[in-house]
PAZAPA-4460 file (N, C-alpha, C; in steps of 0.05 Angstrom, whole numbers, plus 32768, in hexadecimal, padded with zeros to 4 digits):
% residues 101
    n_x    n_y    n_z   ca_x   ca_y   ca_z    c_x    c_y    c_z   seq   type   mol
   8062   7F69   7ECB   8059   7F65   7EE7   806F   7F54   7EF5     1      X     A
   8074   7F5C   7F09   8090   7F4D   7F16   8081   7F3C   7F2E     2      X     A
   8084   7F2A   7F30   807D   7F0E   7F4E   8092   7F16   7F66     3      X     A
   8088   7F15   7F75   8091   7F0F   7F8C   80A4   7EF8   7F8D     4      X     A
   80BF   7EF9   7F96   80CB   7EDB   7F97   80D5   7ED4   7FB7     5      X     A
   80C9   7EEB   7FC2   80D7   7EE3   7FE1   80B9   7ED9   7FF1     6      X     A
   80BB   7ECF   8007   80A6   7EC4   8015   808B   7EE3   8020     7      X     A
   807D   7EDC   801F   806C   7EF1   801F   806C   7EF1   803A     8      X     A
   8072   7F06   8046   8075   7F12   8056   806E   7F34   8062     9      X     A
   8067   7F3F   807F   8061   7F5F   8081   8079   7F6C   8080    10      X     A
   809A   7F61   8085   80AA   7F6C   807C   80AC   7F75   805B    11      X     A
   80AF   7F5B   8052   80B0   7F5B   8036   809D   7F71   8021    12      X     A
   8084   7F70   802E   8068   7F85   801E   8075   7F9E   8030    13      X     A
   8076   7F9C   8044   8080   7FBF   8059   8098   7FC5   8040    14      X     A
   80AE   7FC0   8044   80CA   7FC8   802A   80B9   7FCE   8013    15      X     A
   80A6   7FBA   8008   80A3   7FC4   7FE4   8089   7FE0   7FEA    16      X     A
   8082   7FDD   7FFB   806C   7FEF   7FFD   8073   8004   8005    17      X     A
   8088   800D   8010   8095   8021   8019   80A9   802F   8007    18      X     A
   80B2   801F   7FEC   80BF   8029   7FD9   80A6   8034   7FCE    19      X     A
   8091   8025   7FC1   8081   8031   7FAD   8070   804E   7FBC    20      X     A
   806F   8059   7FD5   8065   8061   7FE5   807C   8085   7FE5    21      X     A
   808F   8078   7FE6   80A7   8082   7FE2   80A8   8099   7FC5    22      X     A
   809F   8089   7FB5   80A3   8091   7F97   8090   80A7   7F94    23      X     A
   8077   80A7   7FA6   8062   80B2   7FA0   8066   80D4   7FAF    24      X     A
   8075   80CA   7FC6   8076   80E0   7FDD   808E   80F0   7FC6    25      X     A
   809E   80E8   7FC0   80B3   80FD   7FB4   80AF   810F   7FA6    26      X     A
   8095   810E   7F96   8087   8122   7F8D   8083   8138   7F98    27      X     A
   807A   8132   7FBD   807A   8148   7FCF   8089   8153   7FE1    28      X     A
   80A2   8137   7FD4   80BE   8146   7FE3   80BE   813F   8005    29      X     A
   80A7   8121   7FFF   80A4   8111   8022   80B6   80FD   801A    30      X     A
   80CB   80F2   800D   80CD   80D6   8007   80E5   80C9   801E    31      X     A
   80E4   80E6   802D   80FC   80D4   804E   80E9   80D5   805F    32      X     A
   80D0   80D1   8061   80BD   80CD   806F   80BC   80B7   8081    33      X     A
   80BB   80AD   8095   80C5   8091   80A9   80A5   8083   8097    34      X     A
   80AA   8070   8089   8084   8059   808D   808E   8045   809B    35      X     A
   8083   8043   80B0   8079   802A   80C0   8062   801A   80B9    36      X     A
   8058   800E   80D0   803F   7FFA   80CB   8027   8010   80DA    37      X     A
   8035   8020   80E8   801C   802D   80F1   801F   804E   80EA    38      X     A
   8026   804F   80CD   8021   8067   80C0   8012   8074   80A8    39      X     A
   7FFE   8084   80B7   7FE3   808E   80A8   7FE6   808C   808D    40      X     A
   7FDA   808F   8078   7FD9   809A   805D   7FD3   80B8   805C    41      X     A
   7FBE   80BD   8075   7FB1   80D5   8070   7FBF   80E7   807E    42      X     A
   7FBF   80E5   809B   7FD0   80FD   80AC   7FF0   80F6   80AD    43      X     A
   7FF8   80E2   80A2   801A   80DF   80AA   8026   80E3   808C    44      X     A
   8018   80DA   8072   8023   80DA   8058   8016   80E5   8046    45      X     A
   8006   80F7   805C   7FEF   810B   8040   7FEC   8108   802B    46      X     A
   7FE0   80EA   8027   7FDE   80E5   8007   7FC0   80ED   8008    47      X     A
   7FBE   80F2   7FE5   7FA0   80F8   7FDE   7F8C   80E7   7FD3    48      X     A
   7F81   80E1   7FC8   7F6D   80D2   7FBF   7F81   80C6   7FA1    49      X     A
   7F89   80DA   7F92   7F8F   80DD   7F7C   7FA7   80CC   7F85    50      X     A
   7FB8   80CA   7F93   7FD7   80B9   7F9A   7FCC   8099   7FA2    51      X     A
   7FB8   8093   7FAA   7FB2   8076   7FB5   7FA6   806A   7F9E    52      X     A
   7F96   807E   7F8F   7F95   8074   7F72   7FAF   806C   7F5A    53      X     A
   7FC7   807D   7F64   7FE4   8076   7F5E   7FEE   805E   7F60    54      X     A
   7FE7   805D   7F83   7FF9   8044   7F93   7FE7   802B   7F90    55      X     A
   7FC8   8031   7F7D   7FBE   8019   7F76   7FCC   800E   7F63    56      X     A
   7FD6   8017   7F4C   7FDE   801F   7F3B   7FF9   8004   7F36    57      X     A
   8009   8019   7F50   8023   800C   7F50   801D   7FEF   7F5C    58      X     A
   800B   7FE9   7F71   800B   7FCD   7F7B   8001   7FB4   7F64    59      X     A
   7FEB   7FC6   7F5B   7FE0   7FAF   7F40   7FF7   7FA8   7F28    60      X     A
   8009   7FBB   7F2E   8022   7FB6   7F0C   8031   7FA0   7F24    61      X     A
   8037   7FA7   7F46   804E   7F92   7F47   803A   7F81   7F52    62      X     A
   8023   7F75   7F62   8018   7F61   7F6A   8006   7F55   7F55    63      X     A
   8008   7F63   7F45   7FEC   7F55   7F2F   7FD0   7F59   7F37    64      X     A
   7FB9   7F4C   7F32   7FA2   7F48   7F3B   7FA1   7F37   7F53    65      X     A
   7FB2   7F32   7F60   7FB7   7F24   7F7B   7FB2   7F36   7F96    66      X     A
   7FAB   7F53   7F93   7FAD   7F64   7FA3   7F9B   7F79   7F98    67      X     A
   7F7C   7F7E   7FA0   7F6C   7F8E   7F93   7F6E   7FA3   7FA7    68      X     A
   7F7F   7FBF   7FA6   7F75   7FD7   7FB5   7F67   7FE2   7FB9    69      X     A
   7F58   7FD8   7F98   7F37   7FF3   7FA0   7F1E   7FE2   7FAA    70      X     A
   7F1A   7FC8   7FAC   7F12   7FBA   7FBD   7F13   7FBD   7FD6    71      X     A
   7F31   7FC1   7FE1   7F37   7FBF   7FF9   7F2D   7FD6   8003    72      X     A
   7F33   7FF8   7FF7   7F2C   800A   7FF9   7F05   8011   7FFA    73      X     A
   7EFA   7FFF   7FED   7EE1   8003   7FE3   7ECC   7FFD   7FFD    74      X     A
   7EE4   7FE5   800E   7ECA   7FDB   801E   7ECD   7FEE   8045    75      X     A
   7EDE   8004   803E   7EDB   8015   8056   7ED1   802F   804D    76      X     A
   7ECA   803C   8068   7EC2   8052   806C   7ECC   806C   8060    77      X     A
   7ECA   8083   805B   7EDD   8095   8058   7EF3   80A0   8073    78      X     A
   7EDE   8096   8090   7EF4   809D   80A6   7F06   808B   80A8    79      X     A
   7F03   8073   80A9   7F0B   8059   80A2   7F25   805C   808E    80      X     A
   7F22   8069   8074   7F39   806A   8059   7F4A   807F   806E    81      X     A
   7F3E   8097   807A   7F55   80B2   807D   7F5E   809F   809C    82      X     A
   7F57   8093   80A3   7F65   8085   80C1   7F7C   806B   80B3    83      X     A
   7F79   8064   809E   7F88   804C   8092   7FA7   804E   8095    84      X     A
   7FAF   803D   809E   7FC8   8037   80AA   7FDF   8024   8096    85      X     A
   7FF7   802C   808C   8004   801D   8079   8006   7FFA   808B    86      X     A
   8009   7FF6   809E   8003   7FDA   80A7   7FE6   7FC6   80A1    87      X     A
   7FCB   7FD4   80A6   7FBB   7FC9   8094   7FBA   7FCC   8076    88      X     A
   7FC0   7FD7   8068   7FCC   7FCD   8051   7FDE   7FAE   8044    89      X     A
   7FF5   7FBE   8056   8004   7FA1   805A   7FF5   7F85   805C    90      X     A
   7FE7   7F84   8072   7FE3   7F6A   807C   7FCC   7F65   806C    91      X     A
   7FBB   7F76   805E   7FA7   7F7A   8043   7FBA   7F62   802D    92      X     A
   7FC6   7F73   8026   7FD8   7F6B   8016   7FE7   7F4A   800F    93      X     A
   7FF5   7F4B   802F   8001   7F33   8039   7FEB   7F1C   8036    94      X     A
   7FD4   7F17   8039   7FBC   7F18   803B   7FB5   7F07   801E    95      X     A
   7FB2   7F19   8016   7FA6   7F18   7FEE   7FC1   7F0B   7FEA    96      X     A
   7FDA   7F06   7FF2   7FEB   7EFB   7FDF   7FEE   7ED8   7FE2    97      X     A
   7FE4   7ED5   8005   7FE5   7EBC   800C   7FD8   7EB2   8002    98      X     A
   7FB9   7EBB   7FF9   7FA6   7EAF   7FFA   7FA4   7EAE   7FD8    99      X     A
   7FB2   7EBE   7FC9   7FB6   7EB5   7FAC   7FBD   7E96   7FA8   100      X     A
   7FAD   7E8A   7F95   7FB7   7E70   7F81   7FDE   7E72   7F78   101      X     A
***
């Protein structure tokens, strides 16, 4: 599991989240895809159910238990998950790391 050593930051989680995001799309041959803070999962990066279960995956090996996805994921809607925006994530994220011990 690798720590974070730079100041937690939405730049800092935007860059690592956009590599691991990256890794996933190349599969579908999206991985020059622009992610911003205000880009879908569902209509801009057509991920599936089965890929966010991935990118749970990848966040828990680099954030640890500092960052619960399916938590985060658990407590919205299904219109709510397909409207989800890589910026709430982020700031999810940014979020769970401040507030870690």
């Amino acid at each position: 599991m690798s720590i974070e050593t730079t100041a937690v930051d939405e730049v800092t989680v935007l860059a690592r989240l956009s590599e691991m995001l990256r890794e996933l799309l190349e599969e579908y041959g999206l991985d020059d895809t622009e992610i911003t803070m205000d880009t879908t999962f569902h209509d801009d990066l057509e991920l599936e159910s089965v890929d966010l279960v991935a990118l749970s995956g990848q966040l828990r090996e680099h954030y640890g238990d500092r960052v619960n996805f399916a938590a985060f994921i658990a407590e919205r809607d299904l219109d709510e998950i397909i409207a989800l925006t890589i910026g709430e994530l982020v700031r999810y994220i940014v979020g769970s790391l401040r507030a870690a011990p």
